[in-house]
C-alpha atoms as one frame of an Amber mdcrd trajectory, in Angstrom:
protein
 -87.798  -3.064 -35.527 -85.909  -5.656 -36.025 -82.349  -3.588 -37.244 -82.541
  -1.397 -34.484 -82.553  -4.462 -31.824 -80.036  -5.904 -34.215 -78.459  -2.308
 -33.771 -78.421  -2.176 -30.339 -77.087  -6.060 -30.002 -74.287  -4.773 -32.369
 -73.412  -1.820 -29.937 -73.901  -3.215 -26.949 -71.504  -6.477 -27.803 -68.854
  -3.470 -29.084 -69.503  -1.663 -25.983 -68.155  -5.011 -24.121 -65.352  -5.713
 -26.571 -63.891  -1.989 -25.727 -64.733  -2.415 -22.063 -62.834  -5.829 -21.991
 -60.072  -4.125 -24.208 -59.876  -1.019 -21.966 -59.453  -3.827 -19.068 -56.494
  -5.471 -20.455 -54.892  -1.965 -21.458 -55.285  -0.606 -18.060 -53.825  -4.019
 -16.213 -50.985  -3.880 -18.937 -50.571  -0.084 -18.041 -50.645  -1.282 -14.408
 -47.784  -3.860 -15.063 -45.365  -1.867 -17.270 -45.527   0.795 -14.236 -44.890
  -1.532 -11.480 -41.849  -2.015 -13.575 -40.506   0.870 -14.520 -41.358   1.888
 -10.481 -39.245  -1.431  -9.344 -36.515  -0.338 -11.924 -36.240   3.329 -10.612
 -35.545   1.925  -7.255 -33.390  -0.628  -8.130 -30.679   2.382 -10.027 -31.882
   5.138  -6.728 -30.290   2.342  -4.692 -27.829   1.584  -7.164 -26.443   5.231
  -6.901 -26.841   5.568  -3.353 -24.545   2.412  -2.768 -22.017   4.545  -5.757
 -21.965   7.776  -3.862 -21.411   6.183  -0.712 -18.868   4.147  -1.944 -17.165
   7.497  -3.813 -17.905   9.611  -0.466 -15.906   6.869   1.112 -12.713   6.976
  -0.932 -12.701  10.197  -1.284 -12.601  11.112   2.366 -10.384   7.837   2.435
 -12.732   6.174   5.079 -12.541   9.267   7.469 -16.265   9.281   7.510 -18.815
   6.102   6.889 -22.127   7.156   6.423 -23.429   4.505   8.242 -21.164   5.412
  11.391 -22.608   9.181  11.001 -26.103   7.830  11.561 -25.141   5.852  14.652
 -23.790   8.821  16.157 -25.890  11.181  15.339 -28.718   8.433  17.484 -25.970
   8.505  19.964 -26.431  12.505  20.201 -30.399  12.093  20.261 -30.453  10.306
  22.982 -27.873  11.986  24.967 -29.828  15.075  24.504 -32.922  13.340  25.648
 -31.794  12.221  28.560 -30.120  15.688  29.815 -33.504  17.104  29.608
């Protein structure tokens, strides 16, 4: 009786070690992904600003992205208010 309560102790205290172990694997999983997420949108943004800034010379400033947005919330609301 005894080595099967010793038994038992024995798996249950592994049972914890994994559980604990699982725990720190999954918050290190958690970490490395909030990473490699911040990283992704640090280059998306990265070559966003790039194309922009390529779009830009090559049209040699004719259009600016951020211009095109203005006026195309310019045409929204003109169209808007006509109706």
């Amino acid at each position: 009786m005894k080595l099967n309560s010793l038994g038992a102790a024995s798996l249950l205290a592994l049972s914890l070690v994994m559980i604990s172990g699982c725990d720190q694997v999954e918050k290190s999983a958690q970490q490395v992904l909030g990473k490699a997420s911040e990283t992704a949108k640090q280059a998306i943004d990265d070559t966003q600003k790039a194309a922009e800034q390529a779009l830009s010379e090559a049209t040699q400033g004719l259009i600016n992205p951020q211009n095109k947005d203005d006026q195309e919330e310019k045409d929204a609301e003109s169209n808007t208010q006509e109706t």
